[in-house]
Structure formats: C-alpha cells, structure tokens
C-alpha positions in Angstrom: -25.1 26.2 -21.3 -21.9 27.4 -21.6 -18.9 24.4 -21.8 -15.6 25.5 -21.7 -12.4 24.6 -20.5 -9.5 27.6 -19.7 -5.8 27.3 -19.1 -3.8 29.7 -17.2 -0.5 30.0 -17.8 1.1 33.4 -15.8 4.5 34.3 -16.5 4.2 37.3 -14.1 2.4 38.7 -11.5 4.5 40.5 -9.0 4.9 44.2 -7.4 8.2 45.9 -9.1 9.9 48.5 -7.4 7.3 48.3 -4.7 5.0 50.7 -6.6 3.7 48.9 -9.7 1.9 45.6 -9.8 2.7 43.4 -13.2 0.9 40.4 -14.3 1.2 38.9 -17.7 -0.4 35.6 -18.7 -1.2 33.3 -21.9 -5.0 31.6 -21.8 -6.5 29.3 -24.0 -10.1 28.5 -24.3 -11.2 25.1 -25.3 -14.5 24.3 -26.0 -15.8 20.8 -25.1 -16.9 20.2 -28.1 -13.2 19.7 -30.2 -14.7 20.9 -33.7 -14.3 24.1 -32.7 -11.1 25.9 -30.8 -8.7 26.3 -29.3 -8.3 29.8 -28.6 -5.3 31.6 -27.7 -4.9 34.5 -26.2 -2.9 36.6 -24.2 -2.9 40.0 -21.7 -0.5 42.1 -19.9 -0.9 45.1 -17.2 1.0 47.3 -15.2 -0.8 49.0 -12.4 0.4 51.6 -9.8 -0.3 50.5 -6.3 -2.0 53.1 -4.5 -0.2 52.7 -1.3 2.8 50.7 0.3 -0.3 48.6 3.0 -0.8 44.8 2.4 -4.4 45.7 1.7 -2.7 47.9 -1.0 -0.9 45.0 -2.8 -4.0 42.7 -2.5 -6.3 45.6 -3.9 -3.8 45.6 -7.0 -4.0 42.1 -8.0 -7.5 42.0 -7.2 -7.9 44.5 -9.8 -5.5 43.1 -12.1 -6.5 39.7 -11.7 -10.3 41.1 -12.6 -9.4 42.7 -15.7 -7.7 39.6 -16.8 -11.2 37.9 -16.2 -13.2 40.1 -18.2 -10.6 40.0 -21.2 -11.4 35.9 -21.0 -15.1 36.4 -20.1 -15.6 38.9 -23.1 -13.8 36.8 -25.2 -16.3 33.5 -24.2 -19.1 35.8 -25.1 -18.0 36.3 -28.8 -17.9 33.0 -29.2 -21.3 32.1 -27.8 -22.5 34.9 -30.9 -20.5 33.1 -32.9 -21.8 29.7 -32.4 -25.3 31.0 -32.6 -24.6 32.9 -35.7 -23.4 29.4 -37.0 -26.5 27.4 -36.1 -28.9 30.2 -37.8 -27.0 30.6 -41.3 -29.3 28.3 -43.6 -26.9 27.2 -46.6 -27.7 28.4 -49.5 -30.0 26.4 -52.1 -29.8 26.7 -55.8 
C-alpha cells in the first residue's frame, strides 16, 4: 500500500488579466517511513481561460489543479519502482 504524506504550499493560483489562469506551487512528498525522503518538488502553469463565464474560471483551475495532481501522482509512482527496485537488488557476494 501506498503511505505517503504531501504538502502543498501554493504561492499562486489566480486569473491575470481576466484571460489566463496562473497557479504555481512547491510539494513535498514524505514517505512514512523517514529512511527515505523527503522529496521536493515544484510546478508552474499558465492557462488561457476559454471564456469570461464562472464555469470558465472553475473549468481553468480544474484543469490546472489536475495537472498539478498528475505531476505529484507520477512522481509517487517512480518512487514505488524505486522502492521495489531496492527490495529486489541482492548485494553482491564474493
């Protein structure tokens, strides 16, 4: 199972100019066990908003709020290969 902690830090996420949506954040990862981690990471996007609607604006952070996801979910996933990767390697005997 999968046991990690994340921390969200966002330093923006707001519509400039009423036409582009910006959100930039800093994450770290921790895993619950403390041998390994912490990781750091962090993302930034500027998106037009298709329209000037509410619906518009929520659409636009949905969508930049998802792509920040995946950036943290793909970055959980390497470490799951890692950590397996880690358990399989036999050390080498002379």
């Amino acid at each position: 199972p999968l046991d990690y902690r994340i921390a969200l830090d966002f330093q923006a996420l707001e519509v400039v100019a009423d036409e582009d949506l910006v959100l930039r954040a800093n994450w770290v990862i921790r895993a619950r066990d403390a041998q390994r981690g912490p990781w750091i990471g962090q993302f930034g996007v500027r998106n037009a908003v298709a329209g000037r609607g509410a619906e518009d604006f929520v659409a636009a952070h949905n969508e930049a709020l998802g792509l920040l996801a995946r950036q943290i979910a793909t970055r959980i996933e390497a470490l799951e290969v890692e950590a397996r990767a880690d358990t399989t390697e036999q050390p080498a005997r002379d």
